[in-house]
MARVO-434649 format. One record per residue (C-alpha): residue in one letter; x, y, z. Coordinates in steps of 0.05 Angstrom, whole numbers, plus 5000, padded with zeros to 4 digits. Example, Ala and Ser with C-alpha at 12.3 -4.5 7.8 and 13.67 -1.06 7.14 Angstrom:
BEGIN
<A; <5246; 4910; 5156>>,
<S; <5273; 4979; 5143>>,
This chain:
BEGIN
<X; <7585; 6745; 1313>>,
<X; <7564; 6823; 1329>>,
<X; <7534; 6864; 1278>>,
<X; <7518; 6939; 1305>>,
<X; <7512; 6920; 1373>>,
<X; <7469; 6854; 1355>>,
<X; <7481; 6785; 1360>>,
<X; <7474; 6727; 1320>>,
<X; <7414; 6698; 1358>>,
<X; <7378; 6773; 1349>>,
<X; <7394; 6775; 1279>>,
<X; <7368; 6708; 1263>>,
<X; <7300; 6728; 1310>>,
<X; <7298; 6787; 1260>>,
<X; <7296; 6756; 1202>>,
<X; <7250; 6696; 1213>>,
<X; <7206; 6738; 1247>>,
<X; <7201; 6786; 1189>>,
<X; <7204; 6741; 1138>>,
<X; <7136; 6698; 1172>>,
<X; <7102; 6764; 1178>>,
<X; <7111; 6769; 1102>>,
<X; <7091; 6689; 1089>>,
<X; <7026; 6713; 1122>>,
<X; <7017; 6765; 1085>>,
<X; <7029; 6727; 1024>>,
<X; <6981; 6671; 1051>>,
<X; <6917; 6719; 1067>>,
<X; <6935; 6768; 1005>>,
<X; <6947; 6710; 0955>>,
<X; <6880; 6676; 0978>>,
<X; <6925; 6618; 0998>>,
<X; <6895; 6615; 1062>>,
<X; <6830; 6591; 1047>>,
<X; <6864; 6531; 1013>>,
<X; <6913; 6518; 1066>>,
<X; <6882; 6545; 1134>>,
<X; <6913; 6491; 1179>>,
<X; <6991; 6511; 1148>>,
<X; <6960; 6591; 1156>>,
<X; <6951; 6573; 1231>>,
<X; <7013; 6538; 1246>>,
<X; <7061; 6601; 1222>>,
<X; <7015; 6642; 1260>>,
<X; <7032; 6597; 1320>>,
<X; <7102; 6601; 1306>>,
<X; <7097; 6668; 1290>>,
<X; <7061; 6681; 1361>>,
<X; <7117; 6633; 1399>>,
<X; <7174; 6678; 1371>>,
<X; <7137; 6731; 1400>>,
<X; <7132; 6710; 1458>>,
<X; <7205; 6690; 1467>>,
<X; <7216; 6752; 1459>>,
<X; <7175; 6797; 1499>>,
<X; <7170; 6750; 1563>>,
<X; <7229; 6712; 1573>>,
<X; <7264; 6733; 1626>>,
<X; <7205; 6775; 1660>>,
<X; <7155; 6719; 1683>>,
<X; <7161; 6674; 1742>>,
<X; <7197; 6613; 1712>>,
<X; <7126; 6565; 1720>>,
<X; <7089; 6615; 1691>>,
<X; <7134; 6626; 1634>>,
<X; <7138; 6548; 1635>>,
<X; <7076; 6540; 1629>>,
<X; <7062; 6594; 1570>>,
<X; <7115; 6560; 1529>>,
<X; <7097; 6481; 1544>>,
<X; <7023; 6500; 1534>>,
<X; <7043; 6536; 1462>>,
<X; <7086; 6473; 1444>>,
<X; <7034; 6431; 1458>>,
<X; <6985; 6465; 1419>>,
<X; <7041; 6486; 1352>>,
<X; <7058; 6405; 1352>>,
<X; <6977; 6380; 1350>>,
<X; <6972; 6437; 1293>>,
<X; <7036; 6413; 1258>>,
<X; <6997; 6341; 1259>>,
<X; <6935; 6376; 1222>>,
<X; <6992; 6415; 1181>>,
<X; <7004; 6338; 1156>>,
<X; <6937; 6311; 1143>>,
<X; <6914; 6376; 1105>>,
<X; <6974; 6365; 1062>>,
<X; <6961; 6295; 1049>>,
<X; <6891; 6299; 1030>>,
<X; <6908; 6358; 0980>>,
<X; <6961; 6316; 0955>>,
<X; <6930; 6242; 0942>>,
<X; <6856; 6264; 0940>>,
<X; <6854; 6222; 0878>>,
<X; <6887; 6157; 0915>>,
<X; <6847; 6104; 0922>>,
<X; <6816; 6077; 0994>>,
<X; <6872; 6021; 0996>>,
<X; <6927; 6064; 0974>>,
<X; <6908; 6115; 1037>>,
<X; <6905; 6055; 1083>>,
<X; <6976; 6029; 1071>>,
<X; <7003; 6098; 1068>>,
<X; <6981; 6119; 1133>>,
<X; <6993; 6058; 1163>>,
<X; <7072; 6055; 1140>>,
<X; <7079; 6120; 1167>>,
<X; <7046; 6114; 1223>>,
<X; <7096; 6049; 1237>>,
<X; <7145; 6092; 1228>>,
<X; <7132; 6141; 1275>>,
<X; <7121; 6091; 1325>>,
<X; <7176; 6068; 1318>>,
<X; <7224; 6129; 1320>>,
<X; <7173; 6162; 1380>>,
<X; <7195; 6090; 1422>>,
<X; <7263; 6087; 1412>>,
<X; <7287; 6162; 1401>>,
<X; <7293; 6202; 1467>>,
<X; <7291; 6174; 1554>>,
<X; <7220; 6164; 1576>>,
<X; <7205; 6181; 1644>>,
<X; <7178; 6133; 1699>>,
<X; <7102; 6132; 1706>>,
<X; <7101; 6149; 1779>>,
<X; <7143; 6221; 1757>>,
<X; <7090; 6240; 1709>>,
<X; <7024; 6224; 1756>>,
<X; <7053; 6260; 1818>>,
<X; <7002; 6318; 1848>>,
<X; <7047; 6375; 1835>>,
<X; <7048; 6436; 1788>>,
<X; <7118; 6407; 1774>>,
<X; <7096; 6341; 1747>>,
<X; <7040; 6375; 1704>>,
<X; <7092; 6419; 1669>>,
<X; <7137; 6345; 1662>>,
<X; <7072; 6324; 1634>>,
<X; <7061; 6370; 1581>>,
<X; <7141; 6375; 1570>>,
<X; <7134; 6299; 1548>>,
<X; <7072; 6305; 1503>>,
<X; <7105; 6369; 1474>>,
<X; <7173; 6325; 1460>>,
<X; <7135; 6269; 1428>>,
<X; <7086; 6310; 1397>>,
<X; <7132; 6340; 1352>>,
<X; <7183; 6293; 1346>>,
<X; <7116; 6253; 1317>>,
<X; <7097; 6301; 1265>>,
<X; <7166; 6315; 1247>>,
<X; <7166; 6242; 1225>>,
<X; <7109; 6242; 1193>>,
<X; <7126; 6304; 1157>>,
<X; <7191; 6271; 1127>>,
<X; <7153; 6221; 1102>>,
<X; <7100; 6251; 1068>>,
<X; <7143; 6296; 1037>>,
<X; <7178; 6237; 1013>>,
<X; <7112; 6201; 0982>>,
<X; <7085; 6272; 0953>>,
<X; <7158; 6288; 0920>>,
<X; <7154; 6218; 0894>>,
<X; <7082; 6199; 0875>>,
<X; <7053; 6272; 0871>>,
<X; <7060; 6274; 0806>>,
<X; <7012; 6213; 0788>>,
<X; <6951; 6252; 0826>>,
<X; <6948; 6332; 0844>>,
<X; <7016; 6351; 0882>>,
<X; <7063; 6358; 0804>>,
<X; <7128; 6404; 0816>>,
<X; <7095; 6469; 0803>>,
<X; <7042; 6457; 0857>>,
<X; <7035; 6492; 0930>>,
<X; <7024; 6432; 0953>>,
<X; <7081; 6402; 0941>>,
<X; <7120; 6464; 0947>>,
<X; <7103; 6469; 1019>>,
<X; <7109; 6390; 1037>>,
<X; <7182; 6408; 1006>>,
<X; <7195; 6470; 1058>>,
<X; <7165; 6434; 1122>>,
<X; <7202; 6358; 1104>>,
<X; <7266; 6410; 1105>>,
<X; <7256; 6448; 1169>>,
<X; <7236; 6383; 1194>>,
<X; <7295; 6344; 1178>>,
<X; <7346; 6402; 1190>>,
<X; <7308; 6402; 1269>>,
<X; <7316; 6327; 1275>>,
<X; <7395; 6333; 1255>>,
<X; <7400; 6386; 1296>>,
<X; <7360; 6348; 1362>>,
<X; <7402; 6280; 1342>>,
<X; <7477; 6315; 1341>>,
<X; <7465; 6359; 1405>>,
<X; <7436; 6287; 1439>>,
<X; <7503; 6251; 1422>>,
<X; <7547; 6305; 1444>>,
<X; <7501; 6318; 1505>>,
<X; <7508; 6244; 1526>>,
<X; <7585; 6246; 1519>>,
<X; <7611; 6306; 1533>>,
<X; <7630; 6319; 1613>>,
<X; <7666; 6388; 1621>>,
<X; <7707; 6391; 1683>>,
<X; <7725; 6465; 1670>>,
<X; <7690; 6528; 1656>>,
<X; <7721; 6526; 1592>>,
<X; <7707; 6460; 1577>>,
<X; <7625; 6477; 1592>>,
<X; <7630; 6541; 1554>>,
<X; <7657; 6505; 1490>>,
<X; <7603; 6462; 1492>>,
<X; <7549; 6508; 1500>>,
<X; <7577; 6548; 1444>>,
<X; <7569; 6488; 1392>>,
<X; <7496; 6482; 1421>>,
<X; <7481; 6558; 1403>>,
<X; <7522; 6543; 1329>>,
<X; <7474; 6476; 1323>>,
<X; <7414; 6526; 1335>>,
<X; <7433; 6579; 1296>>,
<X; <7442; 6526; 1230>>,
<X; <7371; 6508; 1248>>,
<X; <7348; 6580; 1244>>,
<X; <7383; 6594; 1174>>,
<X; <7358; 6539; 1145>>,
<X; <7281; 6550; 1167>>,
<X; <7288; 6624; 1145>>,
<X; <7312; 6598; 1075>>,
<X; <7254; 6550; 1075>>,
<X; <7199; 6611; 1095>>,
<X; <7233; 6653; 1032>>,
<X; <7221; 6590; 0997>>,
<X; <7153; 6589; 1009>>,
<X; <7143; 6667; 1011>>,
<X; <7171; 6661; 0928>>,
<X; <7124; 6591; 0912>>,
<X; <7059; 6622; 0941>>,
<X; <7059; 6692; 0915>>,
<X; <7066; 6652; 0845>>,
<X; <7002; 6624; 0812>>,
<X; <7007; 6545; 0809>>,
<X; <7010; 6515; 0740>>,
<X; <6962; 6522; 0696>>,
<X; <6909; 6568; 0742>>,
<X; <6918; 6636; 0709>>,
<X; <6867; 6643; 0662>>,
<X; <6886; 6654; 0590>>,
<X; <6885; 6718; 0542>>,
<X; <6826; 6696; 0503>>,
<X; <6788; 6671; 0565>>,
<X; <6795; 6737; 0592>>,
<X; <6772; 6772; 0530>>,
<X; <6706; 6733; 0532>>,
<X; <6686; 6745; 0604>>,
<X; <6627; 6803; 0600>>,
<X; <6644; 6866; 0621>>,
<X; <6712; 6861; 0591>>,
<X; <6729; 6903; 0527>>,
<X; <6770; 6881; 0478>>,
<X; <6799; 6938; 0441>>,
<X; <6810; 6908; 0362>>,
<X; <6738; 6879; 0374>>,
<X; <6713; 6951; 0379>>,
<X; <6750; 6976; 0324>>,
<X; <6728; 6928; 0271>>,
<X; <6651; 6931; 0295>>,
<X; <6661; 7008; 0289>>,
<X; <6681; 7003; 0215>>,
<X; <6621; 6952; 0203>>,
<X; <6578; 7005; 0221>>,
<X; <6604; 7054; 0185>>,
């Protein structure tokens, strides 16, 4: 699809890069940063990685550029893992010792368990070589795992806080749970997305041009659902977070009483006392 002489890839940049710039704005001018500085830092990383896409691909030798966007990865997936425990502790800081224990423990099981079986792993000898090659193989595989890691764990705390938030400080109307919601979506729309190309990867074998072309073209369609759906999730989050949670905005009569504040009907009737 063109649109003015853009396509849909630079559209979709566009937008998600505009609409983070105004999630961060929202984040520092809302005072929702302070709350939630690890999820602050990780949109500024992806914020920073769009970026960069954009003003050095294609002018960089390609181990430097390599190594920019590995070392970036790297870094956005550790974040992403912070992203996970911040969000947990705001959500069950009421759970009891036992109740963290089993939690983290079932979903660390979990992500075990998807991180051993989901993706090739590559022979020890490939990853220990002495060569600027095998250090950017390296960080390729602890980028990979990394995120496919805290996508899992992501999933699955936004499973428990949807479910149990509720009983301790993550109800419907909180950030907290607001965001879990918008990161367990991007996350699950990125595995689909890493799961269907994998399949079709693994069977597809174009013989023609054609053939190659078609199937790069439903790799570019797969990314471009991905990008939709994580600029619907940053609007969600841009709407949640520039609205007070719950139950924090102080009332009318609390406002009244705060020195320094006039009420005007209180005036009035001392006014006519004195008189």
């Amino acid at each position: 699809m063109h649109f003015s002489g853009f396509n849909t890839v630079q559209i979709l940049w566009t937008l998600t890069f505009a609409a983070l710039l105004v999630l961060l704005v929202v984040l520092l001018g809302r005072d929702r940063a302070r709350r939630f500085p690890w999820f602050t830092a990780s949109m500024v990383l992806t914020a920073l990685r769009l970026l960069a896409s954009r003003m050095l691909y294609g002018r960089l030798a390609p181990i430097t550029m390599s190594s920019i966007f590995l070392t970036l990865a790297v870094v956005e997936a550790l974040v992403t893992l912070l992203v996970v425990v911040e969000i947990a502790r705001r959500a069950f800081a009421r759970a009891s010792r036992r109740a963290w224990i089993i939690g983290t423990l079932a979903l660390l099981a979990v992500g075990a368990a998807v991180l051993a079986e989901w993706g090739p792993w590559p022979a020890w000898q490939t990853l220990t070589a002495e060569s600027a090659l095998a250090v950017l193989r390296l960080m390729q595989l602890v980028a990979q795992k990394a995120s496919l890691l805290s996508s899992v764990l992501t999933v699955g705390l936004g499973l428990l806080v949807v479910l149990f938030g509720r009983s301790f400080k993550a109800g419907w109307r909180s950030h907290t749970q607001q965001i879990a919601i918008g990161l367990s979506t991007a996350q699950i729309a990125q595995m689909a997305v890493r799961g269907i190309w994998q399949a079709i990867a693994l069977h597809a074998a174009p013989h023609t041009q054609a053939e190659y072309e078609h199937v790069m073209g439903i790799q570019e369609k797969l990314y471009n659902a991905n990008s939709v759906v994580f600029v619907a999730v940053v609007v969600w989050w841009i709407v949640c977070l520039w609205i007070n949670e719950l139950g924090t905005e102080p009332s009318v009569e609390t406002k009244s009483e705060e020195p320094g504040i006039a009420d005007p009907k209180l005036d009035e009737i001392q006014a006519d006392e004195e008189r």
